[in-house]
C-alpha positions in Angstrom: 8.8 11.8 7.3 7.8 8.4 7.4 4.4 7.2 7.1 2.6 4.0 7.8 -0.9 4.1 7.3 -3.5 0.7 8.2 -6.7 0.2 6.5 -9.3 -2.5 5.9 -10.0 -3.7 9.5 -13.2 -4.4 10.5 -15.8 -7.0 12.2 -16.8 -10.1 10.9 -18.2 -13.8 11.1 -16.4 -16.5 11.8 -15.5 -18.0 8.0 -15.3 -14.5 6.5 -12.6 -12.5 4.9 -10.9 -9.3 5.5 -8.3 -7.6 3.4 -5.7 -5.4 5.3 -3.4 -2.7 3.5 -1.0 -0.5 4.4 0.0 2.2 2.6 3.9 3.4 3.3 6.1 6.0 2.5 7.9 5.8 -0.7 11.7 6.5 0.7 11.3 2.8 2.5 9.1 0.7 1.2 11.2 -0.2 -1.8 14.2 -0.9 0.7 12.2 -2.6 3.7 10.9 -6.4 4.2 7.3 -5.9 5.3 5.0 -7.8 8.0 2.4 -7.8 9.6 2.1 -8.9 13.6 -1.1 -8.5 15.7 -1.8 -8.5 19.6 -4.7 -9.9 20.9 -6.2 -8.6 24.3 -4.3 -10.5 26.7 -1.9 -12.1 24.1 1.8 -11.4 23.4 2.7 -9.8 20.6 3.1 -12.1 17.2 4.4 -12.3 14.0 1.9 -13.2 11.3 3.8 -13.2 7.9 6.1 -11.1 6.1 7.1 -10.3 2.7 10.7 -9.4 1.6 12.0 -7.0 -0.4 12.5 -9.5 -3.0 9.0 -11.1 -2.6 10.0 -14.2 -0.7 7.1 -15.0 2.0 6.9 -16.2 5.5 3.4 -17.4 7.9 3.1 -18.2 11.3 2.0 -21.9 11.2 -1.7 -20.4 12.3 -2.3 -18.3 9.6 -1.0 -20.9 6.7 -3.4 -21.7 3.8 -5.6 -19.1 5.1 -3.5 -16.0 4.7 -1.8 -14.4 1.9 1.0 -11.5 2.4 1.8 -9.5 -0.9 3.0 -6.6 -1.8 2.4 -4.0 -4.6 5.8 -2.0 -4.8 3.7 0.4 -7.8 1.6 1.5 -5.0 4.4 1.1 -2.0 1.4 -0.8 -0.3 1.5 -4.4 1.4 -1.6 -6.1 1.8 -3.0 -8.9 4.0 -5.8 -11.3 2.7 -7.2 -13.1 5.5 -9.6 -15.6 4.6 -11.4 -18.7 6.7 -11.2 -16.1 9.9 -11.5 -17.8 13.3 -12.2 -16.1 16.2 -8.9 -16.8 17.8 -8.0 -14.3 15.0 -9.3 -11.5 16.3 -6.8 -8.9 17.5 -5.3 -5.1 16.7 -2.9 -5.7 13.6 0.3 -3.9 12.7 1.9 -3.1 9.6 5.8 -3.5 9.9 8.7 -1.9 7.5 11.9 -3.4 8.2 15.3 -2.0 6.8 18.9 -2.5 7.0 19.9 1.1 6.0 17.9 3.4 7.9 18.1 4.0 11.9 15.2 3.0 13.2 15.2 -0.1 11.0 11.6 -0.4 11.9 8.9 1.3 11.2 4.8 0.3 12.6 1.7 1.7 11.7 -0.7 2.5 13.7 -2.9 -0.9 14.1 -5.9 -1.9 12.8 -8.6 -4.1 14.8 -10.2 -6.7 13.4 -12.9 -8.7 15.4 -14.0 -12.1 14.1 -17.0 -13.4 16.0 -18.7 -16.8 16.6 
């Protein structure tokens, strides 16, 4: 069974930090690019950055210079650093595994909300 599991969301003033992590399942993590998108209330869904396999990031031009994506493969966890928050930031965030062995190929947590306030 696969398992995606979100942590580290939370509320917090506008300038602050948060650290997301997701914790996945062994049998995919090592195969999968991972990213993380978020949905704000009212908002489409949107990619925020990913991570390959091979470590090679990608931001969405919002979240650049403020975010880091990285990934420890030890601990088959992905983490988000968010830093400089905004409220315009504030939404439910997703961990993503993506694959090109498996069917699915993707795999989402749960979500995670973070609020960033004025």
């Amino acid at each position: 069974q696969v398992q995606m599991v979100e942590s580290g969301g939370g509320l917090v003033q506008a300038g602050g930090s948060l650290r997301l992590s997701c914790a996945a399942s062994g049998s995919i993590f090592s195969i999968s690019d991972m990213g993380w998108y978020r949905q704000a209330p009212g908002s489409q869904h949107e990619l925020v950055a990913t991570v390959t396999s091979g470590g090679s990031t990608n931001y969405a031009d919002s979240v650049k210079g403020r975010f880091t994506i990285s990934r420890d493969n030890a601990k088959n966890t992905v983490y988000l650093q968010m830093n400089s928050l905004k409220p315009e930031d504030t939404a439910v965030y997703y961990c993503n595994a993506h694959n090109y062995i498996l069917s699915p190929r993707d795999y989402w947590g749960q979500g995670t909300q973070v609020t960033v306030s004025s």
